[in-house]
DOMAR-446516 format. One record per residue (C-alpha): residue number from 1; residue in three letters; x, y, z. Coordinates in Angstrom, 1 decimal, decimal comma. Layout:
BEGIN
(NUM 'ALA' (X Y Z))
...
This chain:
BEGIN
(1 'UNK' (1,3 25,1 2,9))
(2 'UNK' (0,8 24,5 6,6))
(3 'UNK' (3,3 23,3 9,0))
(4 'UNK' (1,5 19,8 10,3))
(5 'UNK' (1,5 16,3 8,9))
(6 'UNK' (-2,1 14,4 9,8))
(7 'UNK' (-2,1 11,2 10,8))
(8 'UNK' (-4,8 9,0 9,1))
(9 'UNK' (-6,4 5,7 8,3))
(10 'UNK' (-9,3 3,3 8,7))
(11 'UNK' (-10,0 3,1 12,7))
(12 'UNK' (-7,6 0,1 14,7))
(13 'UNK' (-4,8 -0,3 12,4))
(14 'UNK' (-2,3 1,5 14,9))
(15 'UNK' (-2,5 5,6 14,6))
(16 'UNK' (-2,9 6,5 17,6))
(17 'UNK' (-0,6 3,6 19,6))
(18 'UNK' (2,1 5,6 16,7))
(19 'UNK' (0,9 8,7 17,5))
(20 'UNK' (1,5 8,5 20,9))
(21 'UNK' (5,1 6,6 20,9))
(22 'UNK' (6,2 10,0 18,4))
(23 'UNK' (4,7 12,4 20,7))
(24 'UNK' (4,5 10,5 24,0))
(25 'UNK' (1,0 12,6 24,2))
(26 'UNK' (-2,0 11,7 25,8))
(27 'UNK' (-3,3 10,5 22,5))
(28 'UNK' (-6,2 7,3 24,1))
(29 'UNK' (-5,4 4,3 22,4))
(30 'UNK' (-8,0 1,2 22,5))
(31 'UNK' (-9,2 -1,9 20,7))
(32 'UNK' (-12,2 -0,2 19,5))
(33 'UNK' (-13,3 2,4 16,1))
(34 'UNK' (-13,2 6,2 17,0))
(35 'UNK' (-11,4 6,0 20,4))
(36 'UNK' (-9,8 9,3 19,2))
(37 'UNK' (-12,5 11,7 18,4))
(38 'UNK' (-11,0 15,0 18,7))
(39 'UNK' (-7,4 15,5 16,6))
(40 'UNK' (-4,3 15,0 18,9))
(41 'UNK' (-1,4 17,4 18,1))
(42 'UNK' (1,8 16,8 19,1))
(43 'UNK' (5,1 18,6 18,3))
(44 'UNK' (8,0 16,7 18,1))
(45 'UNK' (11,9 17,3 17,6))
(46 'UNK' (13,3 16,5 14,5))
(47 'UNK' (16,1 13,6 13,7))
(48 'UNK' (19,6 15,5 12,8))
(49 'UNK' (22,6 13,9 13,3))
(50 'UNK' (24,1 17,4 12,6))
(51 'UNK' (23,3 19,6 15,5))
(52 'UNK' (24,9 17,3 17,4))
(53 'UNK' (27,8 17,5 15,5))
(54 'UNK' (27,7 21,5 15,8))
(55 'UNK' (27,6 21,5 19,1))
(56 'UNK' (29,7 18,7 20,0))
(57 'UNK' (32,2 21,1 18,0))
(58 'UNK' (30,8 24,3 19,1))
(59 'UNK' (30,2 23,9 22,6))
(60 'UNK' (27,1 25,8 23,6))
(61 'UNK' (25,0 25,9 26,6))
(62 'UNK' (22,4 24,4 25,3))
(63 'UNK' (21,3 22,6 22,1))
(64 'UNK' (17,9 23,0 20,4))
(65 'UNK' (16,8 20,9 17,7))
(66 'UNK' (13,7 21,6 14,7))
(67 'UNK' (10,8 20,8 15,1))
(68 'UNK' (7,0 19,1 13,1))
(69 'UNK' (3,7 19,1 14,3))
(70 'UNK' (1,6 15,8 14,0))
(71 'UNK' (-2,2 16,2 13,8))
(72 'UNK' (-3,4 12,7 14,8))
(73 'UNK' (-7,0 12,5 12,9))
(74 'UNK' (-9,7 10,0 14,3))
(75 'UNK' (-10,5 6,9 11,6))
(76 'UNK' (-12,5 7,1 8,6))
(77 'UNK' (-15,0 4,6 7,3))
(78 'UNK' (-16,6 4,1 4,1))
(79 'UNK' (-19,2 7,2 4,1))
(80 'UNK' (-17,0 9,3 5,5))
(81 'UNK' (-17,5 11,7 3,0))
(82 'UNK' (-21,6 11,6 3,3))
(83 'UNK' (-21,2 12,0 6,8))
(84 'UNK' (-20,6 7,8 8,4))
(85 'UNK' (-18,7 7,6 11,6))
(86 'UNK' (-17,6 11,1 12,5))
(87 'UNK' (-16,9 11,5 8,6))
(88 'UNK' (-17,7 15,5 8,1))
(89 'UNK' (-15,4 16,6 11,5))
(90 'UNK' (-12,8 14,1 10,2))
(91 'UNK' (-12,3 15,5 6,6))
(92 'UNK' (-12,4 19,3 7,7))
(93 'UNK' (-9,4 18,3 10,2))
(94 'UNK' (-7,4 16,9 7,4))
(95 'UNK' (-8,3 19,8 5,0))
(96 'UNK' (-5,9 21,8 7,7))
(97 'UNK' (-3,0 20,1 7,4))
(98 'UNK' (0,1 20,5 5,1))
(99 'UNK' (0,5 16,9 4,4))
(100 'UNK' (-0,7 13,2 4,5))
(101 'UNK' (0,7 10,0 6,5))
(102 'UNK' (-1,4 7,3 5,8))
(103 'UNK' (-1,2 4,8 8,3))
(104 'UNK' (-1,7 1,1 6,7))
(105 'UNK' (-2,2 -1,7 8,9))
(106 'UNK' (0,4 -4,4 7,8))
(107 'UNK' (0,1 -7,0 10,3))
(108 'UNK' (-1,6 -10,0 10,9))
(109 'UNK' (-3,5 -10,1 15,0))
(110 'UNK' (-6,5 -11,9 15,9))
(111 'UNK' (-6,8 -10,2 18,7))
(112 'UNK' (-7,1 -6,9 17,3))
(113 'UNK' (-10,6 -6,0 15,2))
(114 'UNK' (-10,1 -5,5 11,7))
(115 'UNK' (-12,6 -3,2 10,7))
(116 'UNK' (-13,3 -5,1 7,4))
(117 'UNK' (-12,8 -8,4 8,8))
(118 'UNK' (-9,7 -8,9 7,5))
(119 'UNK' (-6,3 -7,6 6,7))
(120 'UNK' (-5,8 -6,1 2,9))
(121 'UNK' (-4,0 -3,1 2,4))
(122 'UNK' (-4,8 -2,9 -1,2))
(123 'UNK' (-8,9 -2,6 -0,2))
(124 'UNK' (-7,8 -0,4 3,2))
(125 'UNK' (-6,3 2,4 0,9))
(126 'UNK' (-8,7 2,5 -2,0))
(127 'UNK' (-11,2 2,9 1,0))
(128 'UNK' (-9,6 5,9 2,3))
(129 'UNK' (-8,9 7,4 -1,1))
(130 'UNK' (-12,3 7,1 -2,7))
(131 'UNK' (-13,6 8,4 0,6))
(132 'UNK' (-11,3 11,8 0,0))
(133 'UNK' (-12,1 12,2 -3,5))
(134 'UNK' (-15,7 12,3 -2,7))
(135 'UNK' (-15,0 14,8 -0,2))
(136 'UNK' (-13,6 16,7 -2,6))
(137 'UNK' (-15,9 16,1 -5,4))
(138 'UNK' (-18,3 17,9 -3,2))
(139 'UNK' (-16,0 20,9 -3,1))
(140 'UNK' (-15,1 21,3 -6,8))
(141 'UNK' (-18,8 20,7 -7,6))
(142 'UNK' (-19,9 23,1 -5,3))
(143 'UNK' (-16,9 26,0 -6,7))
(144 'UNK' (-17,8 25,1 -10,3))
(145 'UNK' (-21,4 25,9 -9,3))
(146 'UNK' (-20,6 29,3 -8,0))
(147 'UNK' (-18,4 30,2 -10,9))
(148 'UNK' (-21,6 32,6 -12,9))
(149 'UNK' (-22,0 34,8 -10,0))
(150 'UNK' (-18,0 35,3 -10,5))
(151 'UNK' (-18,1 36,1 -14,3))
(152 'UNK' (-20,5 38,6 -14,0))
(153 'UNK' (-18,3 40,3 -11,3))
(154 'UNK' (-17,0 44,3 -12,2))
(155 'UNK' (-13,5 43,3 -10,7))
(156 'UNK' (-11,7 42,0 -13,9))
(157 'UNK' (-8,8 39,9 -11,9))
(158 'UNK' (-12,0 37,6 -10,4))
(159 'UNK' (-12,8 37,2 -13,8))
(160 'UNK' (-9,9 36,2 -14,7))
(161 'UNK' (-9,1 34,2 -12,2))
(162 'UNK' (-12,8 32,3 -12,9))
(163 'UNK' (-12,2 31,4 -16,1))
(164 'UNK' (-8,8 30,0 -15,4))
(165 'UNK' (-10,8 27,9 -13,2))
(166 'UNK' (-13,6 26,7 -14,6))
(167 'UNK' (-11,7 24,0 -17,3))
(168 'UNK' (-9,7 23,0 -14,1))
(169 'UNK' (-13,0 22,7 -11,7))
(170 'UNK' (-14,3 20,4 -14,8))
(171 'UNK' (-11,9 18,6 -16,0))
(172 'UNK' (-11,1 17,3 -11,5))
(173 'UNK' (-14,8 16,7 -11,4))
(174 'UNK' (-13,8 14,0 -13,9))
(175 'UNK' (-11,1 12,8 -12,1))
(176 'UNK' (-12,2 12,9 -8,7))
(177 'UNK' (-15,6 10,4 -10,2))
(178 'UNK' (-13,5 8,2 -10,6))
(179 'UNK' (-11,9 7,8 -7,2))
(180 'UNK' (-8,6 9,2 -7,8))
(181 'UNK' (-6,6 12,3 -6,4))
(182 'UNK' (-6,7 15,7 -7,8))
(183 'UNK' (-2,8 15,4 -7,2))
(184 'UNK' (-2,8 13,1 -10,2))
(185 'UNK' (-3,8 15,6 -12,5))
(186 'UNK' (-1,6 17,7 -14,7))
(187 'UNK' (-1,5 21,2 -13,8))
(188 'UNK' (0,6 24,3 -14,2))
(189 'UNK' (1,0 27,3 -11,6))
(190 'UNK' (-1,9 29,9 -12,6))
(191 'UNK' (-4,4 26,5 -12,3))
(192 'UNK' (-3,4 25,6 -9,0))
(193 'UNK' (-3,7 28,7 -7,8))
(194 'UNK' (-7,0 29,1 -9,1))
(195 'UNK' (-8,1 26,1 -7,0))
(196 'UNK' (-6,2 27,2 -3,8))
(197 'UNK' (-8,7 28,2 -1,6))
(198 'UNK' (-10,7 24,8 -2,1))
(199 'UNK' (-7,8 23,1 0,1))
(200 'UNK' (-8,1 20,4 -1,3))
(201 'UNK' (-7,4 17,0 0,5))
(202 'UNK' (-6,0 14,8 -2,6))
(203 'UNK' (-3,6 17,5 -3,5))
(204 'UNK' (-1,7 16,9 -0,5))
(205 'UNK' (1,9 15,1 -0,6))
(206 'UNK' (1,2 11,4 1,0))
(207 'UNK' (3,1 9,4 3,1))
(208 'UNK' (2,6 5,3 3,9))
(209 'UNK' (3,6 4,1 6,9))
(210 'UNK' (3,0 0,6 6,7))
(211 'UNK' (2,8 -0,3 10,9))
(212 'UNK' (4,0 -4,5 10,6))
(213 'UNK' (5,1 -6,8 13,4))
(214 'UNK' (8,2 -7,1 15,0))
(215 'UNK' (9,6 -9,7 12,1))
(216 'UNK' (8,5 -7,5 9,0))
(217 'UNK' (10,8 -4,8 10,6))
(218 'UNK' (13,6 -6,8 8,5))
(219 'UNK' (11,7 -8,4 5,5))
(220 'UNK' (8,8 -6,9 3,9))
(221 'UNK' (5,9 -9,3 4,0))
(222 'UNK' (2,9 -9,7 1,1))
(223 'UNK' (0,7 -6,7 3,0))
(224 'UNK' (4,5 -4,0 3,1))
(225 'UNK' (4,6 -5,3 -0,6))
(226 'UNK' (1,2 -4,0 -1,8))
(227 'UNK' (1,8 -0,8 0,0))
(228 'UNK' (5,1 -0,5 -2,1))
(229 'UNK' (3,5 -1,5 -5,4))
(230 'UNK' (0,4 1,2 -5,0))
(231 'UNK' (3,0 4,1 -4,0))
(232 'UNK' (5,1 3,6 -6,6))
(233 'UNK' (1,8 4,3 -9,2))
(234 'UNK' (1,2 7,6 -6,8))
(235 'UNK' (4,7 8,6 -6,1))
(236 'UNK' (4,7 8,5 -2,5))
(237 'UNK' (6,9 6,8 -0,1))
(238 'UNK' (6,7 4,1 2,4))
(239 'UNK' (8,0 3,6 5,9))
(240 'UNK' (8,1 0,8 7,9))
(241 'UNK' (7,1 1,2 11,5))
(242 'UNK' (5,6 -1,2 14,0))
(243 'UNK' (4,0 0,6 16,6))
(244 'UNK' (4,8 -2,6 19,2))
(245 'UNK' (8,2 -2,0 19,5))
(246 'UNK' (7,8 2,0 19,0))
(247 'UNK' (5,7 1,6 22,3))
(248 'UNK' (8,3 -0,3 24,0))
(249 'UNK' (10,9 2,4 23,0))
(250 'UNK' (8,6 5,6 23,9))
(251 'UNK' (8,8 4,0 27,7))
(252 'UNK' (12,4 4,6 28,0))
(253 'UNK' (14,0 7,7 29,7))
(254 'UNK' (16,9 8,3 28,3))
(255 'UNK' (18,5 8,0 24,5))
(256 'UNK' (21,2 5,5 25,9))
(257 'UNK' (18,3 3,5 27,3))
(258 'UNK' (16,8 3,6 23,7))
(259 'UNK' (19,5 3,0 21,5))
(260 'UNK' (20,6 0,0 23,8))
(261 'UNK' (16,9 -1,3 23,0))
(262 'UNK' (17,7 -0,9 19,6))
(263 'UNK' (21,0 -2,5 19,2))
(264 'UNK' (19,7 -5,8 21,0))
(265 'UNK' (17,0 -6,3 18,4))
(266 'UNK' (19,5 -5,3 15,2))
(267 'UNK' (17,9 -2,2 14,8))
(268 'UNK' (19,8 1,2 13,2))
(269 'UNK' (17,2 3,4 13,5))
(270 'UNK' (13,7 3,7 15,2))
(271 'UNK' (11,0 3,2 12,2))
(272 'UNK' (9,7 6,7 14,0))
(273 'UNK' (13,0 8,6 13,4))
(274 'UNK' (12,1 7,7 10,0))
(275 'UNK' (8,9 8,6 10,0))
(276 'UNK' (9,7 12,2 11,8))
(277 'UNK' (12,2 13,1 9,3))
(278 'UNK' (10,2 11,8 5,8))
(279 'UNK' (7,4 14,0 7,8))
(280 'UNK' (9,1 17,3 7,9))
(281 'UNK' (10,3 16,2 3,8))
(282 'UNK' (6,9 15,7 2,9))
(283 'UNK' (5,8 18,9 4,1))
(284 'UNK' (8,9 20,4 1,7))
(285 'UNK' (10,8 21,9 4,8))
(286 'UNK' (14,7 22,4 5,6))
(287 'UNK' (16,5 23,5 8,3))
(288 'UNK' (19,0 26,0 9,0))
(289 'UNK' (21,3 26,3 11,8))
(290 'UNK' (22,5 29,2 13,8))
(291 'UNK' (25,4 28,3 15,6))
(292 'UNK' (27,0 30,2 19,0))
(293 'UNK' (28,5 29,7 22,3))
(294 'UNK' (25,2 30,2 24,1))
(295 'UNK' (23,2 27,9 22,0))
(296 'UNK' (22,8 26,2 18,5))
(297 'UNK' (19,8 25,7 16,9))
(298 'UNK' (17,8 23,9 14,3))
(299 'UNK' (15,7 26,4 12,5))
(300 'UNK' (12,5 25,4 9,8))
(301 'UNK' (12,5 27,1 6,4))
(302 'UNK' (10,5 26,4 3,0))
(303 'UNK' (12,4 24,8 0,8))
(304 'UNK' (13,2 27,7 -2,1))
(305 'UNK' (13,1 30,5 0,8))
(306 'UNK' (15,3 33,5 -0,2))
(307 'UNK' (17,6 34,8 3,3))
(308 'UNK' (15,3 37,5 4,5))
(309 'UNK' (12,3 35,4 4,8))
(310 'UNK' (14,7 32,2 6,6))
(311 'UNK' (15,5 35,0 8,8))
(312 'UNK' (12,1 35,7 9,6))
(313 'UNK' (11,8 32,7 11,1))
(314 'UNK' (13,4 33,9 13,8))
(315 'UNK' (12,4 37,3 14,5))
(316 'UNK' (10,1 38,9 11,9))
(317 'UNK' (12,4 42,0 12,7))
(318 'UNK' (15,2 39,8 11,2))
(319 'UNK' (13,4 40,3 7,9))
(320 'UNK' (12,2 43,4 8,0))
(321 'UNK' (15,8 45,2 8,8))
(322 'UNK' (17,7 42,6 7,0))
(323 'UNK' (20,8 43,9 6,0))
(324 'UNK' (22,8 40,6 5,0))
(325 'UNK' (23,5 37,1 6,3))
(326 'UNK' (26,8 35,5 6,9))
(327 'UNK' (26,9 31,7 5,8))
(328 'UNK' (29,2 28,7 5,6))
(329 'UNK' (27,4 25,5 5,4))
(330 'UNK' (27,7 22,5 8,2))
(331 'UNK' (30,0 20,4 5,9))
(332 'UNK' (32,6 23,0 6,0))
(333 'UNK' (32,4 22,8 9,6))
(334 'UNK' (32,7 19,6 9,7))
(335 'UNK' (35,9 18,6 7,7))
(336 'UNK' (37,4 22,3 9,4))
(337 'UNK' (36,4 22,1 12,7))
(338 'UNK' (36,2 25,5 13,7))
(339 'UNK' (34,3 28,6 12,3))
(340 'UNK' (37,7 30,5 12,4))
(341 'UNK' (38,8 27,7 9,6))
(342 'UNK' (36,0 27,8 8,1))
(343 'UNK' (36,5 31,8 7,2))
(344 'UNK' (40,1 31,2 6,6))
(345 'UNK' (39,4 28,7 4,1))
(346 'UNK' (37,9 30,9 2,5))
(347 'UNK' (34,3 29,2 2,6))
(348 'UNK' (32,6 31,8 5,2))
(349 'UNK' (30,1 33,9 2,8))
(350 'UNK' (28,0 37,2 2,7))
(351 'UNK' (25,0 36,8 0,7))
(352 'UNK' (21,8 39,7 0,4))
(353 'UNK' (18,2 39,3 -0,1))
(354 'UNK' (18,4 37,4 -3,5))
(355 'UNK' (20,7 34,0 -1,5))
(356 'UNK' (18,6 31,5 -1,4))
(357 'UNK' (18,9 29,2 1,9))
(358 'UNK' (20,6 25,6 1,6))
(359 'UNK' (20,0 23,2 3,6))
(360 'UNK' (22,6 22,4 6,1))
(361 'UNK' (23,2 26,6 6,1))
(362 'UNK' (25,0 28,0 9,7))
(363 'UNK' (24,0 31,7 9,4))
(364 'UNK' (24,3 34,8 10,9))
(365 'UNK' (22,2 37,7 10,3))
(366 'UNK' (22,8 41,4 9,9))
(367 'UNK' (19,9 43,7 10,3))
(368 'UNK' (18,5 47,2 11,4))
(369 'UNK' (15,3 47,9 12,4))
């Protein structure tokens, strides 16, 4: 699964304006369709309130937090999938990416072009969906095709493999006619692998981020409600986020200056903290800490990763020589306070290659190479 979370939508309902107050990259915003033709990346620290903590109790010289990649992907249109707008470059971007934030617009501005004339979530997400599962109807079609040439093949584990596919391949098509996701679908882990190298876009996890005005922040209105209803029915999640006040924030220098902005309009947290962190969820990632006097860090795992490979992330020499890892996990710390307390309370552990990584982990690793 890859590392980034693409940004997309229909063209002016706020992606790049968010885009840019995340990242505070050059992404061109303007009141016009496909401002953004080529994909903006932009990698961006992660929310955790407990680094801070670590070092605040730790003390290093300096502090570095996770981080997610944001692939901002220029709007589609209806057509996409046949080619309208800049549809073919569009859909290869998103085939790329690990996950899906689907960027609703959820406000009401005359001012700003609808490209549909008016405001209706329901209409903008069935546009974007129906336009990815044509895309990849073309795909499955096209595999399902090809599948003779593979039967016939001497290497028995392609054969194999083909005829696991071919009631999967057939049975999507069917889905995928009808406008829905591939994600929908029932399958176990022999048919998804089967269908792997097709990458395809409805399979991905999917994020709304419904960008409202500045009073929606606190009370969802009709167009926040729709989003809600359709992804309960996919089993997604919503975020609120309006990308005025984001824009506002991304102008201020320092995190005092930003959480004072905050405060004054009732605000806990930034609707882009939230999006960050639901972000690096989506994409099923954790994080890891190592914690010493020099620095503490935020490290990215898989969730499910076994110690060696979380060590990897490192160094890959950390996984090849691994010889053990030393773990306590941050809550210990916390209600502790030291590490020394930590070990005499007996909660400082040595795990091997079989320990699988928690969340929240502090870890030390032993290895020979």
């Amino acid at each position: 699964m890859g590392l980034q979370c693409g940004i997309v939508g229909l063209p002016n309902v706020g992606k790049s304006t968010i885009f840019k107050a995340i990242t505070s990259a050059p992404a061109e915003a303007a009141n016009y369709p496909f401002c953004t033709i080529e994909p903006n990346l932009g990698i961006v620290a992660v929310p955790d309130k407990r680094l801070q903590k670590i070092a605040d109790l730790v003390g290093p010289e300096k502090t570095i937090p996770a981080i997610v990649e944001f692939l901002d992907i220029a709007g589609l249109v209806k057509g996409a999938s046949k080619g309208e707008g800049l549809g073919n470059q569009f859909l290869g971007h998103i085939r790329s990416v690990g996950a899906i934030v689907h960027v609703v617009r959820c406000f009401e501005d005359n001012d700003i072009i609808h490209v549909h004339g008016k405001v209706n979530p329901a209409d903008d997400i069935e546009t974007i969906n129906i336009e990815l599962a044509l895309a990849d109807l073309e795909s499955v079609q096209k595999k399902l095709n090809g599948l003779d040439k593979l039967f016939k093949s001497q290497d028995k584990q392609v054969q194999t493999k083909a005829k696991i596919a071919q009631p999967v391949l057939q049975n999507l098509v069917k889905v995928l006619e009808q406008g829905k996701a591939a994600r929908t679908m029932p399958m176990d882990k022999d048919e998804r692998e089967a269908i792997a190298d097709l990458q395809l876009i409805t399979m991905k996890k999917i994020l709304y981020a419904c960008n409202v005005d500045e009073e929606t922040i606190f009370k969802d209105n009709e167009h926040v409600q729709k989003v809600r209803d359709i992804a309960q029915k996919d089993g997604a999640k919503v975020v609120k986020i309006c990308g005025k006040i984001e824009s506002e924030i991304s102008t201020l220098d320092t995190e005092a200056e930003k959480k004072e902005f905050l405060d004054s309009l009732g605000i806990e947290e930034s609707g882009l903290s939230q999006l960050i962190t639901a972000g690096y969820e989506l994409l099923d990632l954790r994080t890891y800490f190592t914690a010493g006097k020099k620095e503490v860090r935020a490290w990215t795992f898989h969730a499910g990763a076994k110690a060696p490979e979380a060590a990897g992330v490192i160094h890959s020499d950390f996984e090849k020589g691994f010889i053990r890892a030393e773990v306590y996990h941050c809550d210990d710390l916390f209600n502790l306070g030291t590490e020394v307390k930590v070990k005499e309370a007996g909660k400082f552990r040595v795990e091997g290659k079989e320990y699988v990584v928690k969340d929240g982990d502090v870890m030390h690793f032993r290895f020979n190479v």
